[in-house]
N, C-alpha and C positions, 0 to 999 in steps of 0.2 A: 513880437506881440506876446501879448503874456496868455500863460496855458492855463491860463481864466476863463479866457474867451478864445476859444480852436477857432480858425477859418471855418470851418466846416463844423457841422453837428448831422449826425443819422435821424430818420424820424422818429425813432425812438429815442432817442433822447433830449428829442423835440419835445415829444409827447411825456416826455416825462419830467421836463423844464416847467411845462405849460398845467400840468399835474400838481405838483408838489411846491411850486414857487408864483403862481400864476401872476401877482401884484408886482415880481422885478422881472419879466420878461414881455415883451413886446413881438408878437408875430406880424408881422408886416409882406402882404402879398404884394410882388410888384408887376403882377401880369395887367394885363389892358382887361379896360372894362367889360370887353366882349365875352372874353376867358371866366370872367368871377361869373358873368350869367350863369355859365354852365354850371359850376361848381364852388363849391370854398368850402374852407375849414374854419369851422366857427373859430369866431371871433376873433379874426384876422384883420387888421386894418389894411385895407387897400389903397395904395399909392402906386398908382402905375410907373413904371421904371424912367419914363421920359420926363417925370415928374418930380425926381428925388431929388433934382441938385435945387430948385428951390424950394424945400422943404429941410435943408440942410441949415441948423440951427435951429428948428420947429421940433426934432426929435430929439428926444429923452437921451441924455449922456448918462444919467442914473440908472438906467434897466440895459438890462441885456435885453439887445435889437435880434431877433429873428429873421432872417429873408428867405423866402421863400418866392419860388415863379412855379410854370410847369415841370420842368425836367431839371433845373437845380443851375441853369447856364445864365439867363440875366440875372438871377439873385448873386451866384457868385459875384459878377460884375458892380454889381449892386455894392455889396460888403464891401469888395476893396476899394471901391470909391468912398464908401464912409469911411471906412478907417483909412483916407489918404485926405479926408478932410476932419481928422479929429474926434472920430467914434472908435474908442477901441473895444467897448461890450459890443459886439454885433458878428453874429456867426453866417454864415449859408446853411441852408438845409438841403442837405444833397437829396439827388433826387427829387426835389419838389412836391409837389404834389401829386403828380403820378407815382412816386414811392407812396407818399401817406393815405393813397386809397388802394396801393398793392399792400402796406404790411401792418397796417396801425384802422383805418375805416374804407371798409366797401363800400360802404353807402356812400359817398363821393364819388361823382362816375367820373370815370377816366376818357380820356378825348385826346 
């Protein structure tokens, strides 16, 4: 894979992708709909993870793909499915979203 796009990205350099590039990046939640209740990061497209393999060819091969879940484990899973069907911008963001309300926004409550 090219060091374009890392397997992985910190939420800081999520937040910093989504910062300074906002128009070639795509954050994509793939927790269940019960989980986004609780919480989300703006402006996060939500596709829940049981959802991704038909939506495959629906997303964007142009932008760097984001994934994100809660703890950073079905995103992972996530990613290397995209990039096993043909997405190679598309990173995980470790940690998930319980990282980006410990080091980037409080106000997201953690669960």
């Amino acid at each position: 894979m090219s060091d374009t796009y890392p397997l992985e990205l910190s939420v800081e350099d999520t937040q910093r992708l989504l910062t300074t590039m906002p128009t070639d990046v795509v954050l994509i939640d793939v927790r269940e709909p019960h989980e986004v209740e609780l919480c989300r990061i703006a402006g996060a497209q939500p596709i829940p993870m049981r959802q991704i393999p038909e939506h495959v060819g629906a997303l964007p091969k142009d932008k760097h793909l984001l994934i994100h879940c809660h703890h950073g484990g079905r995103s992972l899973r996530v990613t290397q499915f995209l990039r096993a069907n043909g997405y190679d911008a598309v990173s995980n963001v470790a940690g998930g979203i319980d990282a980006w309300s410990s080091s980037i926004d409080p106000s997201v409550p953690r669960y």
